[in-house]
C-alpha positions, 0 to 999 in steps of 0.5 A, spaced: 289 785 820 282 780 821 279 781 814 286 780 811 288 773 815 281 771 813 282 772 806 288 769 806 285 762 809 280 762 804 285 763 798 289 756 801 282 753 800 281 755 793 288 754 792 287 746 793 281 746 790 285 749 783 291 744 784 285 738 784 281 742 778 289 741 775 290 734 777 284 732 775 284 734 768 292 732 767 295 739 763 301 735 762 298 729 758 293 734 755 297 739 751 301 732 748 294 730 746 293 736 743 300 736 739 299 730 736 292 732 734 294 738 731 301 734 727 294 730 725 290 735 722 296 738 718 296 732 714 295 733 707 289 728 706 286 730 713 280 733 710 279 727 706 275 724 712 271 730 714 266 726 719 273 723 722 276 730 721 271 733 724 271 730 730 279 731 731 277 738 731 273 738 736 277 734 741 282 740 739 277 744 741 276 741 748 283 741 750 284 747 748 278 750 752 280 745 758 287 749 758 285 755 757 281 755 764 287 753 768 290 757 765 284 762 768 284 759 774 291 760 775 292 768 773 285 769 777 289 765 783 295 770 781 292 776 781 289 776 788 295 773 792 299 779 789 294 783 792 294 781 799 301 779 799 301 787 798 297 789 803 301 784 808 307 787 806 305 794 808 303 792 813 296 796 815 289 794 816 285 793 810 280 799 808 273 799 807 274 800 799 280 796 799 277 790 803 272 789 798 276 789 792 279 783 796 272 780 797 270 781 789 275 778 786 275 772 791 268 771 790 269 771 783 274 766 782 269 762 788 265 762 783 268 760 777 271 756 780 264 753 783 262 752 774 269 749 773 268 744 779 261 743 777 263 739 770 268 735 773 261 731 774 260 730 768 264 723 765 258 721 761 261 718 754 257 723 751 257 728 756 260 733 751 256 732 746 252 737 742 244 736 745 237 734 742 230 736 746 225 735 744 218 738 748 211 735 746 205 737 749 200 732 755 193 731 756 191 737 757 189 741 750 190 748 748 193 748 756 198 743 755 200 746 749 201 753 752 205 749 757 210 747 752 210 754 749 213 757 755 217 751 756 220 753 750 221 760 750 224 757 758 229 753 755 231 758 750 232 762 754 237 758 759 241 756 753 243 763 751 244 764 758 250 757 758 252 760 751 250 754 747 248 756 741 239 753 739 236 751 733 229 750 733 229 744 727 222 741 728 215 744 730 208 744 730 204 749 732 198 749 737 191 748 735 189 755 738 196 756 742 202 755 744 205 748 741 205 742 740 211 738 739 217 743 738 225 740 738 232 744 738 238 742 736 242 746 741 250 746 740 256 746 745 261 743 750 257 740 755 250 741 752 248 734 752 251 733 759 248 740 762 241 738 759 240 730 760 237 730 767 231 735 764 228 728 760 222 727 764 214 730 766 214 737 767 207 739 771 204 745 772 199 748 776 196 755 774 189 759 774 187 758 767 187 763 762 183 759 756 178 758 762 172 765 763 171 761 770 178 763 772 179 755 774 186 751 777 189 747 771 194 742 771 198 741 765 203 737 762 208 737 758 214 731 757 221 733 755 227 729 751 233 729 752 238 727 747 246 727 745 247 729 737 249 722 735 253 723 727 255 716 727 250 709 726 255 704 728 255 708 736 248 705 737 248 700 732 243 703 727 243 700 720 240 703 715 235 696 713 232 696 719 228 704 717 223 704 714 223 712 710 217 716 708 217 722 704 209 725 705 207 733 704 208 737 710 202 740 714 200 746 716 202 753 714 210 754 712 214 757 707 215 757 699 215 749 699 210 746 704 204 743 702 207 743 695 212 738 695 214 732 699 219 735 705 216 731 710 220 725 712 216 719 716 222 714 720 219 708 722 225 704 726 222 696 725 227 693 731 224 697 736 218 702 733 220 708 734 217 712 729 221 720 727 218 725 724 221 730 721 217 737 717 219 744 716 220 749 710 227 746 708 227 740 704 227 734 705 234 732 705 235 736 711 228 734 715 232 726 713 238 729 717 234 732 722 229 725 723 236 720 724 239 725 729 233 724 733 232 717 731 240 715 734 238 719 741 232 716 741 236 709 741 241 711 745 236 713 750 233 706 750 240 703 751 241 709 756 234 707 760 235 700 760 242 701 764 238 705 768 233 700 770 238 694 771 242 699 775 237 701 780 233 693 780 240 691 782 241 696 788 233 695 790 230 701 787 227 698 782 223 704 778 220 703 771 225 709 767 222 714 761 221 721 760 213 719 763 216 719 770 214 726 773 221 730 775 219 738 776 212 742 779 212 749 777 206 751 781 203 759 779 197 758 783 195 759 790 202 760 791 208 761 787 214 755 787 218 751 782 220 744 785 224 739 783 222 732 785 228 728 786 233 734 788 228 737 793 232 744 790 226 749 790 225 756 789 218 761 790 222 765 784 218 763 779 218 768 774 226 767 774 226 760 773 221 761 766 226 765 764 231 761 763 235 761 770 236 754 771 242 753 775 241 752 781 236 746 779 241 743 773 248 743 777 243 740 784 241 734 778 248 732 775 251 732 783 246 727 784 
C-alpha cells in the first residue's frame, strides 16, 4: 500500500493547490460578472458601439475560459480521487499497470495544474491582451538577418505551440537573405503577458554559413514586444500630434506595390517615433497596422519609464530598451541557449529554435 498512500499525499498537495487556484480566481464573483455581461450583450443597441461591444465579448470570453479551467481542474481532481478511493477499498497492493495509470493521471493534472498556476503571474493590466512583436535585424548584414529569419520561423513556432493564432502584418525581406525587419500580430489570451519579457537583444554565435572561411560570427537581432492597443485615450495619443505619409511600397509584392500609394509613413511628433507600415493590402489597412504599432510603441515607453523609476528607487538603476541584451544562442563551439537574467539554460539548442520556449518563458514572468 506504499505507492497508493504516496499518491494519496500528493493529491492532498494538489488539492490545496487547486483550492488557492479557485480562491484566487473567485468563481462566485465570476459567473456574476458574466451574467451581468451577457444581460448587456443581449441589448438591442449592443452592437451600436462595436469597439465597446467588443470588448464585452471578449471579457465574456475570459470568464468563461476561467470557469472552464476550474472546472477541468476539479473533474481532473475527481477523477483520480475516485480512483484511489477504489483501489484503498479493495484493499490490495497496486500492480504495475494499475500504479502507473494512477501516476499518468497525477502527473497530468501536476502539469495542467503547473500552466495554470503559471498565469497567476501575469496581473499586468494588458497582460491578457493580444500581442505585437516586431524582430529587426543588428549589425551584422546578411548574417544579422539570417538571425532574424530563424528568430522568426522561432517565434512561429512557440505561438502555434501555445495555440495563439499569427499574423505576419509587415515585412522586409533581407538583401541576400533572411529578413530585415518582420512584425506579427499574434492573437490570444495571455499573448501579450506570455510574450513581453522577450523584448530585448537576442545574440547568437555560430560558424557562418555566408563566409567560405568557416569563420565564428556573432550576430544580432533586437526583438519588441507590444500589447494590441485599440483604443488612443489608453496611451494619450491624439490624432494631431501624427504626422501621416502615403509613399509607394519598396520591393517586390503583389498587384498593387509599386504601383499605388499603399505604404503608410508614422511620425509621432511628441515623441519622434517613426511607423512604418508596406505590405500587399491597401493603404487603410498598412494605416491600422501603423497605429497598432505606434500605441505599443508608446505604451513601451510609458512602460520602460516605470521600469526605470522602479529599479533607481531600489538602487538598480539599469538604462531600459530592447538594446539591453537578454539571451545567448550559442551553436558554435558548443551548443547552448542561455537566458541572461533568468540563468535557465539549455544545450538543446535545436528544440529551443524551434519554438520550445517554455521553460524560458514560465522562468521570465516568475521573475
Amino acid at each position: 500500500m506504499k505507492s497508493l498512500n504516496e499518491v494519496k499525499e500528493k493529491i492532498k498537495k494538489v488539492t490545496s493547490r487547486i483550492d488557492f487556484v479557485v480562491t484566487k480566481k473567485n468563481t462566485i464573483s465570476l459567473q456574476e460578472e458574466l451574467e451581468c455581461l451577457k444581460m448587456q450583450s443581449q441589448d438591442s443597441a449592443f452592437w451600436q458601439d462595436n469597439q465597446k461591444a467588443g470588448v464585452i465579448m471578449k471579457k465574456i470570453n475570459s470568464i468563461e475560459d476561467d470557469l472552464r479551467i476550474v472546472e477541468l481542474l476539479n473533474a481532473k481532481l475527481s477523477d483520480l480521487s475516485t480512483m484511489v478511493e477504489l483501489y484503498d477499498l479493495e484493499g490490495k497492493t497496486l500492480a504495475l499497470g494499475e500504479e502507473a495509470e494512477l501516476n499518468q493521471m497525477l502527473d497530468e493534472l501536476q502539469t495542467y495544474l503547473d500552466s495554470v498556476e503559471t498565469k497567476t503571474y501575469l496581473s499586468g493590466k494588458f497582460d491578457e491582451a493580444d500581442a505585437i512583436l516586431s524582430i529587426n535585424a543588428g549589425q551584422g548584414g546578411t548574417e544579422a538577418e539570417d538571425w532574424t529569419g530563424m528568430l522568426l520561423r522561432m517565434y512561429l513556432k512557440y505561438c502555434q505551440r501555445a495555440g495563439f493564432t499569427t499574423e505576419i502584418v509587415d515585412k522586409i525581406s533581407g538583401n541576400e537573405a533572411g529578413v530585415a525587419t518582420v512584425t506579427l500580430e499574434i492573437k490570444g489570451r495571455w499573448a501579450y503577458g506570455f510574450l513581453k519579457m522577450e523584448h530585448g537583444t537576442h545574440r547568437l554565435v555560430r560558424i557562418s554559413p555566408f563566409n567560405a572561411q568557416g569563420l565564428r560570427q556573432t550576430s544580432f537581432a533586437g526583438v519588441e514586444v507590444m500589447p494590441l492597443i485599440e483604443d488612443d485615450l489608453v496611451v494619450n495619443l491624439i490624432p494631431e500630434d501624427i504626422e501621416f505619409t502615403a509613399t509607394r511600397s519598396s520591393g517586390a509584392g503583389g498587384q498593387n506595390v509599386n504601383k499605388v500609394n499603399t505604404a503608410v509613413r508614422l511620425v509621432h511628433k511628441p515623441t519622434g517615433i517613426i511607423v512604418t507600415c508596406q505590405s500587399e493590402r491597401s493603404q487603410l489597412r498598412n494605416r491600422e497596422v501603423a497605429m497598432k504599432i505606434l500605441r505599443g510603441k508608446l505604451f513601451q515607453i510609458e512602460r520602460e519609464k516605470q521600469e526605470e523609476e522602479h529599479q533607481t528607487m531600489k538602487g538598480e538603476h539599469k538604462i531600459a530598451g530592447w538594446g539591453n541584451q537578454i539571451r545567448n544562442y550559442v551553436l558554435n563551439p558548443y551548443k547552448m541557449v542561455k537566458d541572461l537574467r533568468t540563468k535557465v539554460e539549455t544545450t538543446n539548442t535545436d528544440a529551443v529554435l524551434d519554438g520550445e520556449l517554455e521553460d524560458f518563458i514560465n522562468a521570465e514572468i516568475k521573475l
